[in-house]
C-alpha positions in Angstrom: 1.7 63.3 98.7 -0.3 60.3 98.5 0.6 56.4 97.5 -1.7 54.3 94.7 -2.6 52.1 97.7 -4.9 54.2 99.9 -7.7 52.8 101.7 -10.6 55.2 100.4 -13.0 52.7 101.4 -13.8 52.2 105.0 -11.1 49.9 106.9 -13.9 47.1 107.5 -11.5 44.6 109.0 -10.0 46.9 111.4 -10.8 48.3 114.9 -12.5 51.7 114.4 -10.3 54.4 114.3 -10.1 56.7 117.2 -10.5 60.5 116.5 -10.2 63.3 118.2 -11.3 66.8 116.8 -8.7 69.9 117.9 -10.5 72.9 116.6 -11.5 76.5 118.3 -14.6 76.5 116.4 -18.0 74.5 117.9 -19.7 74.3 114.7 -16.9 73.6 112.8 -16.0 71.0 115.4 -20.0 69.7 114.9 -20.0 69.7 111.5 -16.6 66.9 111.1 -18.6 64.8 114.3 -21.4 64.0 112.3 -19.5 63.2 108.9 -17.6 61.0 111.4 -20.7 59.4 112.5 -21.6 58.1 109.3 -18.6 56.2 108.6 -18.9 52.8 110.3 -14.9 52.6 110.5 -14.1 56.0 112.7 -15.0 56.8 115.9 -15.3 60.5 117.4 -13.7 60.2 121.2 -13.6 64.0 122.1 -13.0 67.3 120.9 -11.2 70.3 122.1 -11.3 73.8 121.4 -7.9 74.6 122.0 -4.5 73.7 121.6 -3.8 73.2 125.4 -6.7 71.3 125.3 -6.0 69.1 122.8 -2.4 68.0 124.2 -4.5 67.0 127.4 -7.5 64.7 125.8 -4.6 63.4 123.4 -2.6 62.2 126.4 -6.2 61.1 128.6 -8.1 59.5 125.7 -5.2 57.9 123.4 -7.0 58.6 120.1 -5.6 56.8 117.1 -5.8 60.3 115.0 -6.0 64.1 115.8 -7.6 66.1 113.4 -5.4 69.4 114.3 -6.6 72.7 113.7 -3.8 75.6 113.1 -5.5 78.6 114.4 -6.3 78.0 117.9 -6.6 80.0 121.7 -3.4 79.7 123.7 -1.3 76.8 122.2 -0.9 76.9 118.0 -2.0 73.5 116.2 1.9 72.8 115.5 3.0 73.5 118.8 0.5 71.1 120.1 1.4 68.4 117.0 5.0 69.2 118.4 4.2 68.6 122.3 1.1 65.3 121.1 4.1 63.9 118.9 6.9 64.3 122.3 4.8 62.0 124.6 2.8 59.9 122.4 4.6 59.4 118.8 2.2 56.3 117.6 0.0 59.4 117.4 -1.5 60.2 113.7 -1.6 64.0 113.7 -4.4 65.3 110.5 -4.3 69.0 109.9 -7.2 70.4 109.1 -6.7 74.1 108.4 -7.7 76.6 105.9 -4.1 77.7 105.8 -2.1 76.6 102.4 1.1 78.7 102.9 4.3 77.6 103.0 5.3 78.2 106.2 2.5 76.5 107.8 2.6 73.5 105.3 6.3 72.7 106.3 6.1 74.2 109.8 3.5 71.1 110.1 5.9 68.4 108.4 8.2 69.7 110.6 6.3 69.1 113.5 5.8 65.7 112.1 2.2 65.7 111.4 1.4 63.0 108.8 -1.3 64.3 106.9 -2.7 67.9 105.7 -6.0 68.5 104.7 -7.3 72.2 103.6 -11.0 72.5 105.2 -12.7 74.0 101.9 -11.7 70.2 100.5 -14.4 67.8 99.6 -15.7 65.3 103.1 -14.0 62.1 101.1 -10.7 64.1 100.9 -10.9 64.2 104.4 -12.6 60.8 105.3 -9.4 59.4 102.6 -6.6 60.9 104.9 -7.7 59.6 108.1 -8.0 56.6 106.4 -4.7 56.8 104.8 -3.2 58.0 108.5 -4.7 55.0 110.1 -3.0 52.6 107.7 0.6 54.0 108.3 0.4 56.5 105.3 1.2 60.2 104.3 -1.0 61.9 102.8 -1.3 65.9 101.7 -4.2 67.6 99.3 -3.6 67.8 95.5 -2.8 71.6 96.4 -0.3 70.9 99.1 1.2 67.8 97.8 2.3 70.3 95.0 4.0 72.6 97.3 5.8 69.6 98.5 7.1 68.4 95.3 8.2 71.8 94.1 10.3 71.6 97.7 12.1 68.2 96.9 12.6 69.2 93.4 14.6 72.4 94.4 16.3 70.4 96.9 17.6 68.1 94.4 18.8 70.7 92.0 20.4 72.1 95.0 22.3 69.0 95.8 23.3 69.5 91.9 23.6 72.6 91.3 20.6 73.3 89.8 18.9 75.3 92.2 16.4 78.0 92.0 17.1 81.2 94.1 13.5 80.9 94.8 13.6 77.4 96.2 15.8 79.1 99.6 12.9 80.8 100.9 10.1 78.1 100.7 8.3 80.4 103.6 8.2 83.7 100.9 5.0 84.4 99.4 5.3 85.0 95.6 5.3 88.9 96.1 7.7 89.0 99.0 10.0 87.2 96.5 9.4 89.9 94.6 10.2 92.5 96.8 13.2 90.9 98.4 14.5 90.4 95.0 14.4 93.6 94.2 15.7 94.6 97.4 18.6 92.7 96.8 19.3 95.0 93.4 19.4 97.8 95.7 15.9 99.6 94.9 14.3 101.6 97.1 11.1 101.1 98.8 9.8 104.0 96.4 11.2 101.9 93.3 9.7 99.0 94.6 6.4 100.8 94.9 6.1 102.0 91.1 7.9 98.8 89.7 5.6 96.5 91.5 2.4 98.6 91.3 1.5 98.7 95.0 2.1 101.4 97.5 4.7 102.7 99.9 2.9 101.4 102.9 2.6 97.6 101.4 5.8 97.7 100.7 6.7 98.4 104.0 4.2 95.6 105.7 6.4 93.2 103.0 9.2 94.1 104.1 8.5 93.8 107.5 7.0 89.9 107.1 10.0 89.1 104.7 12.5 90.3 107.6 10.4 88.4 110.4 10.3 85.4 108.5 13.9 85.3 107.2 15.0 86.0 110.8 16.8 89.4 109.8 17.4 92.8 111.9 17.3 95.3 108.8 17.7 95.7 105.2 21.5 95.1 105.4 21.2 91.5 106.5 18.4 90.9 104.2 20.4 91.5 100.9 23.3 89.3 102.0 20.7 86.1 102.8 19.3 87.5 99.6 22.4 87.2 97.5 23.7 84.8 98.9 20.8 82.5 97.2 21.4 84.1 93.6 18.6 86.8 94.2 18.9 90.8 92.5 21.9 89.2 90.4 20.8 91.4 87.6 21.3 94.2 88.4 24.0 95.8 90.9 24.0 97.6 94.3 24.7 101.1 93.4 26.9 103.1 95.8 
C-alpha cells in the first residue's frame, strides 16, 4: 500500500539514511550491503544475523531503518520489530522476507513494521521502500498491498453487513478454508479426502495448522468459530 508521492529517486537533500541489515543469512546479508553501497543516499551501519542481535545494534547504533528478516535464530523478525518498536519507536522497521502469507503479513502490521518487501522482488522495489520508510511512508509490494486491501475491504463489509465468511480467518490458507469449511458441514476427514482430492494424512496436517492457528482444542470448537463466521451453511451437521 503505497502513496503517488514516493521518493523513488535518491533523497539527495537529506542526511543518508541509516540501515541496518537483520538477516541469518551472510550472503544474503552481503548481497543487500553492496546494493546499499551504490545508492549515494543510504548508508549500511551494521548487520545482524539474528533476531537478538538485531534488538541489540538497533538500540547501540540508532539506524534510521531495519531491514527485518522473518526467519531468524533465537528471536523471530516480528518479535524483534515488536521489542525495536518498544524502546525506540522513531524506528522504520522494512521486512524483507520471502514469506507472503497472511499470518506473517499482518503478524508484521501488527508488530508495527512500516513497510514489507518479498526478497524475490526487483533491487528498486526494495531501494523504493526504504526510501518511502525514510520519508514517513507505508509502503507493501504489489503482492502484499493486495492482501491488504482484500483485508480492509472485508472489514468494511463487515461493519455493513456484507462480509465474507472468508474475510474472518485472514491467517487461513485457501485450502485450509477449504477444509474447515467443509468441516463445518460435518464431513469427515475421509470425505474431506475424496471431495478435495488429497489424502487422509494432509488432511490431518490441515487440520492440525487450521486448529493451531484458530487457537482451538478439537474439532468441536472449530465448527462453532466456523459457523459462527457463516462457514458449511450449506449443508447441515448430521446427527
Amino acid at each position: 500500500m503505497s502513496s503517488q508521492s514516493l521518493p523513488a529517486e535518491p533523497l539527495s537533500d537529506h542526511k543518508p539514511v541509516r540501515i541496518l541489515i537483520a538477516d541469518d543469512h551472510a550472503l544474503f546479508r552481503e548481497g543487500v550491503n553492496s546494493l546499499l553501497l551504490a545508492s549515494p543516499d543510504i548508508i549500511s551501519i551494521g548487520q545482524a544475523s539474528s533476531g537478538q542481535e538485531a534488538v541489540a545494534l538497533t538500540l547501540s547504533l540508532a539506524p534510521d531503518i531495519v531491514l527485518m528478516d522473518v526467519h531468524m535464530p533465537d528471536l523471530n523478525g516480528i518479535e524483534a520489530t515488536r521489542r525495536i518498536l518498544a524502546a525506540r519507536p522513531e524506528t522504520g522497521i522494512v521486512v524483507l522476507t520471502m514469506l507472503e502469507d497472511d499470518a506473517t503479513v499482518f503478524g508484521a502490521m501488527r508488530a508495527g513494521a512500516r513497510g514489507y518487501v518479498l526478497k524475490g522482488s526487483h533491487h528498486q522495489d526494495l531501494l523504493l521502500a526504504i526510501r518511502a520508510v525514510a520519508a514517513g511512508q507505508v509502503i507493501f509490494g504489489p503482492g502484499v498491498a493486495a492482501r491488504m486491501l482484500n483485508y480492509f475491504e472485508s472489514l468494511h463489509g463487515a461493519f455493513f453487513g456484507a462480509a465474507k465468511p472468508e474475510s474472518a480467518f485472514p491467517e487461513l490458507t485457501a485450502r485450509e478454508l477449504d477444509v474447515l469449511r467443509l468441516i463445518a458441514q460435518g464431513q469427515n476427514n475421509s470425505e474431506i479426502a475424496g471431495q478435495l482430492v488429497i489424502s487422509p494424512r494432509t488432511v490431518r496436517n490441515h487440520i492440525t495448522s487450521i486448529f493451531s492457528k484458530l487457537q482451538v482444542a478439537d474439532r468441536a470448537q472449530a465448527v462453532v468459530r466456523a459457523r459462527q463466521a457463516g462457514l458449511g451453511q450449506d449443508r447441515k451437521v448430521s446427527g
